[in-house]
N, C-alpha and C positions, 0 to 999 in steps of 0.2 A: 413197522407199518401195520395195522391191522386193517385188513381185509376186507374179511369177513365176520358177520356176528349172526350166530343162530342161539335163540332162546326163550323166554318168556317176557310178552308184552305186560308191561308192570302199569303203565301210564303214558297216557296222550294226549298233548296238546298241542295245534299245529302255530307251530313249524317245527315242534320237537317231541319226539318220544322217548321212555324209558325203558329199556330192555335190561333183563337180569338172565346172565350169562355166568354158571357154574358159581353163584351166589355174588358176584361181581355186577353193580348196577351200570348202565352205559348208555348218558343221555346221549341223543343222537338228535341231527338236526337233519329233516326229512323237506326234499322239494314235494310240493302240493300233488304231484303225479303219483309220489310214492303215497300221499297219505291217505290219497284215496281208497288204497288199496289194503291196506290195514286192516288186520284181523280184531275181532273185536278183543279186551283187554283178558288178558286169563291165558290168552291162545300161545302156541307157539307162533314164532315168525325168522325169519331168514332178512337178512338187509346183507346189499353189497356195499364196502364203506371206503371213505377216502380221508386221510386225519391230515389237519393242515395241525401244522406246530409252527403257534409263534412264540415272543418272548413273556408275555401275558399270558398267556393261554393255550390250551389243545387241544381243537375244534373237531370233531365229528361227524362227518357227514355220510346218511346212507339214503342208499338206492334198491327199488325194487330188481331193479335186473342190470347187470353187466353192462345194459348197452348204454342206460342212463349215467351211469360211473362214465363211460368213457364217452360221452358226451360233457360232462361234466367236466373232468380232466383235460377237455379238449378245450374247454370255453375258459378255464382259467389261464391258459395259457394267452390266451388274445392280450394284447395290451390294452391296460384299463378293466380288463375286467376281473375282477376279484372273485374268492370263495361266496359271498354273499351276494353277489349281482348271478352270480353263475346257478346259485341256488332259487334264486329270484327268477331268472327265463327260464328254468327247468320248471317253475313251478304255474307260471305265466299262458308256458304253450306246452303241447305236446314234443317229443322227439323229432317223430315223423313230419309233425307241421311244421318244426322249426328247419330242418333240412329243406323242406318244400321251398321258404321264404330264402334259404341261401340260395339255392339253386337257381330261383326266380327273380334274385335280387329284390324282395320286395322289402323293400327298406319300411314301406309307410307302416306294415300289420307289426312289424318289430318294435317302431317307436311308443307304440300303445303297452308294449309291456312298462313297468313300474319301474323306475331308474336308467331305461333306458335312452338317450335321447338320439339326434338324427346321424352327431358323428359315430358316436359308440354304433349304432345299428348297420353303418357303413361299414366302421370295423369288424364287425361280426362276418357280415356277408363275405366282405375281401379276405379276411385270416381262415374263417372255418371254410373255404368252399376248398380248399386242397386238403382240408383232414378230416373232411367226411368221408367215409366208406363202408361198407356194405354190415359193419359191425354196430356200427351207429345208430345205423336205422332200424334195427331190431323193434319190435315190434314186445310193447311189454305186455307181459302175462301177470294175472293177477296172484296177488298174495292168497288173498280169500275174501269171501265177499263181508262186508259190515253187515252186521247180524242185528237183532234187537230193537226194539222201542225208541225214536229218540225222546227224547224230554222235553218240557215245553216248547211251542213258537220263538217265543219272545226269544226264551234262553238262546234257542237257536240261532237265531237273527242277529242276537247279541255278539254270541261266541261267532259267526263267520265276517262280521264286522273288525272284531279282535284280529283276527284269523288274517283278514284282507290288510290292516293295517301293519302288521308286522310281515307282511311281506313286504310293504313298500309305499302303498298308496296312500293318500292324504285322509284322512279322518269322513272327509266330507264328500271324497271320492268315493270310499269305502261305505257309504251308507247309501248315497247315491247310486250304486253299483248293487247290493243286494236287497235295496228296499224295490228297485226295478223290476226283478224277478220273483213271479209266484212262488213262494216261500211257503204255501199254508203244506203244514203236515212234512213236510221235507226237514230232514239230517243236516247239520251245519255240514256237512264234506260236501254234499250236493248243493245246497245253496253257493256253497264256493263256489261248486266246479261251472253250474250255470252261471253264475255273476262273470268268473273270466273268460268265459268263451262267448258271452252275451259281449263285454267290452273288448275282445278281439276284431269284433263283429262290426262294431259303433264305428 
């Protein structure tokens, strides 16, 4: 099992980035929480990771903090929900917000995540509300902040359209979702982050 990875951020694009670890490269697949936090490319970074091994493939997943991994680990485990749906609410809501919605049973702010619909949301609430605990909710700390310039509008607008569609949402959704939010002079990570917390919100 690997772990952990500390190294140099080689390339990013979300939902995955490429780190180089003692000249070994190691694409990793990042929920939207962690991408946010992402050092700009060049930098050192740290990810806490979980490798799912199937008969096709050996998937990668990393996390800014411990507490994200084991929320994660904890949502695969629910029936029906997979590595990719788990990486999809992690990237959808926050931790703390999601623990809020079990707690609260609030089924309706869950269905609004991408793939999720009203049974799956049921099941969430019912499986994760006895494996939540005080490690969970951990509260994450940033990697480092996004430094630099971004690049065009448009590009921008483009790449978090890309960005929303590969986590899950329809094409049509995904433009409708960030053409909504003032975009002028904002970072595709920020146009994401406003787009899903604006449709938490809807």
């Amino acid at each position: 099992m690997i772990g952990r990875l500390r190294g140099t951020l080689l390339w990013k694009s979300a939902p995955h980035v490429l780190m180089e670890v003692q000249g070994v490269g190691y694409e990793v697949e990042v929920p939207f929480t962690t991408f946010f936090k992402l050092p700009t490319v060049g930098q050192e970074m740290t990810l806490h990771t979980h490798l799912i091994v199937r008969e096709d493939a050996h998937m990668l997943y990393g996390f800014a903090t411990e507490a994200e991994r084991a929320m994660f680990r904890n949502l695969i485990k629910v029936n029906g929900v997979g590595a990719k749906m788990a990486a999809t609410i992690l990237s959808g809501i926050a931790p703390d917000d999601f623990i809020r919605c079990v707690r609260d049973n609030d089924v309706a702010r869950l269905v609004r995540l991408p793939g999720v619909g009203k049974k799956t949301a049921e099941r969430l609430v019912v499986e994760m509300r006895d494996r939540l605990d005080a490690k969970t909710g951990g509260t994450a700390a940033p990697l480092e902040a996004e430094a630099g310039a971004p690049s065009m509008e448009s590009n921008e607008v483009n790449d978090a359209i890309s960005a929303m569609v590969a986590l899950g949402y329809k094409p049509a959704d995904a433009s409708r979702m960030v053409l909504r939010v003032n975009s002028e002079g904002l970072a595709c990570e920020e146009i994401i982050r406003r787009a899903l917390q604006a449709g938490l919100k809807a």
